[in-house]
LUMZA-275519 format. One line per 8 residues: number of its first residue (from 1); their letters; for each residue x, y, z of N, C-alpha, C, CB. Coordinates in pm, 1 decimal. Atoms other than C-alpha are relative to their C-alpha. Glycine has a CB too. Layout:
residues N
NUM	a	X:Y:Z:X:Y:Z:X:Y:Z:X:Y:Z | ...
END
This chain:
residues 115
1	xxxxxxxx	-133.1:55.5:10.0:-3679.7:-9781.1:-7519.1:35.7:-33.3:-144.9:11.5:-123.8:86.9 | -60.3:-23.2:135.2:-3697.8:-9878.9:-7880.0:-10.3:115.7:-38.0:-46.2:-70.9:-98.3 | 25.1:-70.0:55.7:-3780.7:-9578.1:-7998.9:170.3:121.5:37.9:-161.2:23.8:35.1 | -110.0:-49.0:12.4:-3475.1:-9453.0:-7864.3:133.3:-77.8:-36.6:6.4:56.1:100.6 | -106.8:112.6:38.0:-3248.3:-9799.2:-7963.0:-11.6:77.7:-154.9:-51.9:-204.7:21.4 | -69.6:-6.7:178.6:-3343.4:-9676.2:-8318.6:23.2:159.2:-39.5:-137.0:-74.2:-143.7 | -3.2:-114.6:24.7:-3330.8:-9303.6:-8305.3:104.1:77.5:21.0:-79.6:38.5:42.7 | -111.9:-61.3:-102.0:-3030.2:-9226.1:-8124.1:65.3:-10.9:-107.0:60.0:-67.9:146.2
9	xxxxxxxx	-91.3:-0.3:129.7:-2794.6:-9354.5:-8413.7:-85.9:91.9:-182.0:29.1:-211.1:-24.2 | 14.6:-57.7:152.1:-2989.7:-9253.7:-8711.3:-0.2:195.2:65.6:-203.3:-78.5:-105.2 | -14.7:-155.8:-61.0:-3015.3:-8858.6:-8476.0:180.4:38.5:-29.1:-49.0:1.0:210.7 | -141.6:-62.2:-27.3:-2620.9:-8865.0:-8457.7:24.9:17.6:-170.8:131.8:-119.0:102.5 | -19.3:49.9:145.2:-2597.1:-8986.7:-8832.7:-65.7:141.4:-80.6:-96.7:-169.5:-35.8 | 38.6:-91.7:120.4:-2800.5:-8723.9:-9005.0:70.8:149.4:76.7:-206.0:3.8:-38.5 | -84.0:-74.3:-55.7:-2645.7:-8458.5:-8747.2:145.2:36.7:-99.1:24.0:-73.3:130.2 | -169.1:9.3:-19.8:-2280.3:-8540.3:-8791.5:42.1:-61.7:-111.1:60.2:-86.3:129.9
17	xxxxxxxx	-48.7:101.5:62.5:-2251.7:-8803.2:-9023.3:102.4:-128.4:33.0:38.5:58.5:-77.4 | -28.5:116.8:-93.9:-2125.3:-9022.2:-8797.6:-71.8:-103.4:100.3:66.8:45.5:65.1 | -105.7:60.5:114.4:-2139.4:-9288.2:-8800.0:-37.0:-51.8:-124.0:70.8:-107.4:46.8 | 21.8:-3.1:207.3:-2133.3:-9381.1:-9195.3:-136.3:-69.5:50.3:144.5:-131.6:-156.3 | 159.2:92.2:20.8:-2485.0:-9554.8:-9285.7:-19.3:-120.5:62.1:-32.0:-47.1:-146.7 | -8.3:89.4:13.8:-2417.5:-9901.9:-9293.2:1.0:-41.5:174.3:98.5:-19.9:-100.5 | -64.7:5.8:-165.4:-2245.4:-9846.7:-8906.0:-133.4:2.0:58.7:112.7:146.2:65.9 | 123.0:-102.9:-15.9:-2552.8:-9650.0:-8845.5:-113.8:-112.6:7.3:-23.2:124.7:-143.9
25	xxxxxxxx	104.5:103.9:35.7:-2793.0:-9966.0:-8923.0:58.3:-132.1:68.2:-22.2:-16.9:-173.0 | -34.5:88.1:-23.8:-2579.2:-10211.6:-8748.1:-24.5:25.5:151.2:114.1:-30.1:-60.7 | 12.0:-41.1:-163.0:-2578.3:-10028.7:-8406.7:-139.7:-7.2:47.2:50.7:156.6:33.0 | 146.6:-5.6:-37.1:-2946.6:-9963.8:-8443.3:-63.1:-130.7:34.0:-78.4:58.4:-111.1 | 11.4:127.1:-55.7:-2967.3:-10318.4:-8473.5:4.4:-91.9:118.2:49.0:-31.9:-41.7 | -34.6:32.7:-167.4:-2756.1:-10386.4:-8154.8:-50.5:84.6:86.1:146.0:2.2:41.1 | 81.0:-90.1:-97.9:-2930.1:-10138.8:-7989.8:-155.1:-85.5:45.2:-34.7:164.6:-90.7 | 130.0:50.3:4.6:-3307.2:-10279.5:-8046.3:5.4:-140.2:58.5:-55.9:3.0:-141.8
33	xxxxxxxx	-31.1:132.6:-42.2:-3166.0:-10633.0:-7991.2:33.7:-12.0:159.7:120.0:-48.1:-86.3 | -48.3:1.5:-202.6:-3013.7:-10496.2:-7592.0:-132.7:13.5:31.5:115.4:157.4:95.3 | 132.8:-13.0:-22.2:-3353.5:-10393.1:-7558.0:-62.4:-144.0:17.6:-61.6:79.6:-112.9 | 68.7:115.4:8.2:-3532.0:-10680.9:-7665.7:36.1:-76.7:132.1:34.0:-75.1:-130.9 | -101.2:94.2:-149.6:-3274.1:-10925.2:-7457.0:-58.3:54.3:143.9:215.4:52.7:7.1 | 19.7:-38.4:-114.1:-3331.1:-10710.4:-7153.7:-129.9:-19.0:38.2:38.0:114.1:13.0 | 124.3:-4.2:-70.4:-3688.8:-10720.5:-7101.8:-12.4:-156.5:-22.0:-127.6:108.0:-61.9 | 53.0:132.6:-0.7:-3694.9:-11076.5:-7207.3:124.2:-92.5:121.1:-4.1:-63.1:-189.7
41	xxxxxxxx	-92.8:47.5:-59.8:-3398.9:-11210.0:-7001.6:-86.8:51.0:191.7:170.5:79.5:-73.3 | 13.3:-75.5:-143.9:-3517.4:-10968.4:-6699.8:-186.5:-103.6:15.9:-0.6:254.1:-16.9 | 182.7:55.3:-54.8:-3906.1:-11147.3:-6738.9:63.3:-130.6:50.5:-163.4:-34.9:-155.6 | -13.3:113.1:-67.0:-3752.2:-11483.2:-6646.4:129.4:19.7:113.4:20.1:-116.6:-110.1 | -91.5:-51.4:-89.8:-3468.0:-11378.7:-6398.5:-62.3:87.0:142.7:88.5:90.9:-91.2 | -1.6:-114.2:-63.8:-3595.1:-11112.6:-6258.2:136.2:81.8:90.9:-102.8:-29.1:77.0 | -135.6:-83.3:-83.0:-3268.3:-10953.9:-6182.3:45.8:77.8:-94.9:135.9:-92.0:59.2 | -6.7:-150.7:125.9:-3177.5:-10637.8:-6399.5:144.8:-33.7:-20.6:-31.6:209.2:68.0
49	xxxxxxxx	-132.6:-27.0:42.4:-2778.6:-10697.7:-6334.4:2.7:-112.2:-81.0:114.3:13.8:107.0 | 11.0:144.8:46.7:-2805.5:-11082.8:-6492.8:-41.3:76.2:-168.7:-147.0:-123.9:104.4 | 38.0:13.4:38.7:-3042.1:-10932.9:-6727.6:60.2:130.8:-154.7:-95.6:-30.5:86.0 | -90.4:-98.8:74.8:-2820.2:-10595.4:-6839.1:92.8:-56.9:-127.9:99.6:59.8:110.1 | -174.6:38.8:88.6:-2480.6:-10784.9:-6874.8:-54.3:-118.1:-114.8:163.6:-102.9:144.2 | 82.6:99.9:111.0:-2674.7:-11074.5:-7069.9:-2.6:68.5:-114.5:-156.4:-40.3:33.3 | 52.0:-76.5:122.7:-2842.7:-10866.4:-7328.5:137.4:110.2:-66.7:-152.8:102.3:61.0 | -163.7:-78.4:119.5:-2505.9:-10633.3:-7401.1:84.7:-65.2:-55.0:117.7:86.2:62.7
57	xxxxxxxx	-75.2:18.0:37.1:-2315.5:-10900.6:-7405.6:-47.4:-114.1:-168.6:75.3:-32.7:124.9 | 59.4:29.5:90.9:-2576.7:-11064.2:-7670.7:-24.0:140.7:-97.3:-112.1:-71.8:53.7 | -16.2:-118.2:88.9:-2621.1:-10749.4:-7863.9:84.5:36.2:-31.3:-33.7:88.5:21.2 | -180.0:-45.5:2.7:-2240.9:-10713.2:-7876.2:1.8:-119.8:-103.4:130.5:-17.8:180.5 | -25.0:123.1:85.3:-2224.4:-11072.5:-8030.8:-66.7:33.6:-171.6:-89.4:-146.3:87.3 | 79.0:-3.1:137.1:-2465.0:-11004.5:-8322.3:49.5:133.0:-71.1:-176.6:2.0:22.8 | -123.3:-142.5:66.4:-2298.4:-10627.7:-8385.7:126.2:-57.4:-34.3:52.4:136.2:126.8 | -134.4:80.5:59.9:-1946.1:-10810.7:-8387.0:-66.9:-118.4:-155.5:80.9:-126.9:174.2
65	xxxxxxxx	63.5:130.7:76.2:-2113.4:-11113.0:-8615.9:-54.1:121.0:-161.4:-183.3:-103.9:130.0 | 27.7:-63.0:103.5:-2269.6:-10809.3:-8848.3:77.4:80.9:-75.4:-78.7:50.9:23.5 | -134.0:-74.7:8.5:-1967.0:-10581.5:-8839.3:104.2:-83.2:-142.5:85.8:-18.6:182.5 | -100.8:118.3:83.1:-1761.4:-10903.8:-8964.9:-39.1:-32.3:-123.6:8.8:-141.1:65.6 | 34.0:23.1:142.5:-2001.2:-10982.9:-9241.0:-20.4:62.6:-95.4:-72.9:-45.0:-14.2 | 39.1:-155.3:115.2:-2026.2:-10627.2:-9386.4:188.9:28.1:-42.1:-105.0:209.5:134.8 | -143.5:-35.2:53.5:-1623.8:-10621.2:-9368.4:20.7:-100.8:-89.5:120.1:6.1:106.5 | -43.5:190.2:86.9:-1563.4:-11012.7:-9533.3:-94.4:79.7:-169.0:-151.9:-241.8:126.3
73	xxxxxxxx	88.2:11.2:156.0:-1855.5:-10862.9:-9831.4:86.4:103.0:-19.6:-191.9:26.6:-30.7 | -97.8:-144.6:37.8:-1587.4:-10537.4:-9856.1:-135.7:97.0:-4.2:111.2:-2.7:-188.9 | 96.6:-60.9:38.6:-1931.7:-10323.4:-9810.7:61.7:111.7:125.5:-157.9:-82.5:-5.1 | -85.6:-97.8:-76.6:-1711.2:-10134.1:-9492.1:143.0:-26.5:-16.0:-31.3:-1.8:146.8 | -156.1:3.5:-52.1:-1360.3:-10064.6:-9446.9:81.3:83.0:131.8:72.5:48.5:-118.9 | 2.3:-78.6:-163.3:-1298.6:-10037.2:-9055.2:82.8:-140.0:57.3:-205.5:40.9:97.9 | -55.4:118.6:-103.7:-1127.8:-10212.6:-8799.8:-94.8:-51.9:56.0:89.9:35.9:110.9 | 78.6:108.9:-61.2:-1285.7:-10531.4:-8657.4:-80.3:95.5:150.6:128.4:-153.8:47.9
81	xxxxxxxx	-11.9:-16.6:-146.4:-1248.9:-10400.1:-8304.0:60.3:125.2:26.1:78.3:-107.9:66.1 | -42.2:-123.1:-77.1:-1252.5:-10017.9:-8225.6:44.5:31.9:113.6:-67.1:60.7:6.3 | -22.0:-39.1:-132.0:-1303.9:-9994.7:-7883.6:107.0:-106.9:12.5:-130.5:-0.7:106.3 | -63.2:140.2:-5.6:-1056.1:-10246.0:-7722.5:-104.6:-69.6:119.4:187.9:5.4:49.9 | 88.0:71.5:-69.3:-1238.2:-10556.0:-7579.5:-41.1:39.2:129.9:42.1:-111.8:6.4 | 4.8:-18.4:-156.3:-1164.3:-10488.8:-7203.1:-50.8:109.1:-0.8:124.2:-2.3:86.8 | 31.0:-122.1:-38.3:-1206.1:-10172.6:-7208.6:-215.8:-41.7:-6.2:94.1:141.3:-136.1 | 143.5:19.4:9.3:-1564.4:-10284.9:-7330.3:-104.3:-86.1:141.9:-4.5:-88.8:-142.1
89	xxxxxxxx	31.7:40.2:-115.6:-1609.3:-10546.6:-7061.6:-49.8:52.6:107.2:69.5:-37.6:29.1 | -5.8:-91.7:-79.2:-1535.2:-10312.3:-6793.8:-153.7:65.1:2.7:115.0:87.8:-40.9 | 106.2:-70.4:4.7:-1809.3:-10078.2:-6891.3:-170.4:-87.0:-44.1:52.3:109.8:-102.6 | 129.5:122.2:-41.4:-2034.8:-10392.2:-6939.7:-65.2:-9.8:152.4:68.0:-163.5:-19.8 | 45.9:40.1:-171.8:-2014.9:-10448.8:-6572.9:-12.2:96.7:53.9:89.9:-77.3:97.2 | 37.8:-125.3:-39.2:-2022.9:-10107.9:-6477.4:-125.0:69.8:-3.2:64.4:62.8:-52.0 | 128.2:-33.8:39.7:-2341.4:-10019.4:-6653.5:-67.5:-97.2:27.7:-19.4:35.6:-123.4 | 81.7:105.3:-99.8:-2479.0:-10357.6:-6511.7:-38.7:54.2:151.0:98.8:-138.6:24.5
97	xxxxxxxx	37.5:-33.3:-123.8:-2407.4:-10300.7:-6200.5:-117.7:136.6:57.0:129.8:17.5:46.4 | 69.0:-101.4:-15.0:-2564.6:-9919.2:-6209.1:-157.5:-68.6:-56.8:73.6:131.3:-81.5 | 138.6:49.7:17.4:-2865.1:-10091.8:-6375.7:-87.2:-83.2:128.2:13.9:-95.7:-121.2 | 38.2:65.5:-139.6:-2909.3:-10306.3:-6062.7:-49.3:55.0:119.4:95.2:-53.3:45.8 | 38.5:-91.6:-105.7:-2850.1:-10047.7:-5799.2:-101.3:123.3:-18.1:118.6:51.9:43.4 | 125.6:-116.2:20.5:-3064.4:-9770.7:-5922.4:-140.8:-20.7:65.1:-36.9:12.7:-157.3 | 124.9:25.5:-37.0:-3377.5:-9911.7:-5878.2:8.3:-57.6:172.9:-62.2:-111.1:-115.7 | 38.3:16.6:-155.6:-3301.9:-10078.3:-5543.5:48.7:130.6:103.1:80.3:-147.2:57.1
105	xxxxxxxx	-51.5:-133.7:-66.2:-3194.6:-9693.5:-5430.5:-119.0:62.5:-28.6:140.0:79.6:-58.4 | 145.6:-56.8:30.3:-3533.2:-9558.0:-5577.8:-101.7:-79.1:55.7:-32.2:9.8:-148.3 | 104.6:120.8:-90.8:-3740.2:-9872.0:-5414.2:43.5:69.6:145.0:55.9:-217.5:-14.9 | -23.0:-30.3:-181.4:-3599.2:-9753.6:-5066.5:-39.1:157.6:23.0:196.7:-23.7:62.7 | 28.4:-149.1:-70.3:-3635.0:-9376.3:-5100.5:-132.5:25.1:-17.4:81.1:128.3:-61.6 | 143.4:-9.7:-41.0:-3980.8:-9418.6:-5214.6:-102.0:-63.6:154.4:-50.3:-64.8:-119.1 | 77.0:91.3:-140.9:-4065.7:-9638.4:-4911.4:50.1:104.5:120.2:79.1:-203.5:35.3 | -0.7:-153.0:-103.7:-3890.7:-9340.3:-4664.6:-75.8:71.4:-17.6:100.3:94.1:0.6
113	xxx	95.3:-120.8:44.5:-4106.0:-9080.4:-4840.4:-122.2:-46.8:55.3:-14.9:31.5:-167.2 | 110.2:73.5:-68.0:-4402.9:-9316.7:-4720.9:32.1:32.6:117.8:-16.6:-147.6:-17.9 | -26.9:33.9:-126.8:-4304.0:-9357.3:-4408.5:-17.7:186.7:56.7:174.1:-98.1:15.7
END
């Protein structure tokens, strides 16, 4: 999982060049950080949807928080807020939820296959 939190952006980046460097090192950041969150949120919970929307919406905070302090030093010049919020939300809870159900849809078809 890290290995793809930090590979995925720097893969698109030397590809494409998108997105610029700086972007490129901030995502990787929020990437490694959903990670983190998730396995640590999910060890005391134990609930994956709690432990999804948690960690994105903490890895979202510290990307916004890094975003802001790379625009305020003038080291990017981007809008605050690409995506629009909701729209982000939305696909918060969406990709929660699928994080949730998956596994209890793979827990049941392995237990038929038993059976």
């Amino acid at each position: 999982s890290y290995l793809l939190a930090l590979t995925i952006p720097l893969f698109s980046f030397l590809v494409s060049g998108h997105p610029f460097f700086l972007k490129m090192i901030i995502i990787s950041i929020e990437l490694i950080t959903n990670v983190y969150l998730y396995y640590l949120i999910f060890r005391v919970t134990k609930n994956s949807f709690a432990a999804a929307f948690l960690s994105i919406l903490g890895a979202k905070t510290l990307y916004y928080g890094l975003k802001y302090l790379l625009i305020l030093s003038a080291l990017i010049a981007t809008d605050m807020v690409a995506t629009p919020l909701l729209m982000q939300l939305m696909t918060t809870v969406l990709f929660s939820i699928i994080v949730f159900i998956v596994p209890f849809f793979a827990d049941r078809l392995k237990k038929k296959k038993i059976d």
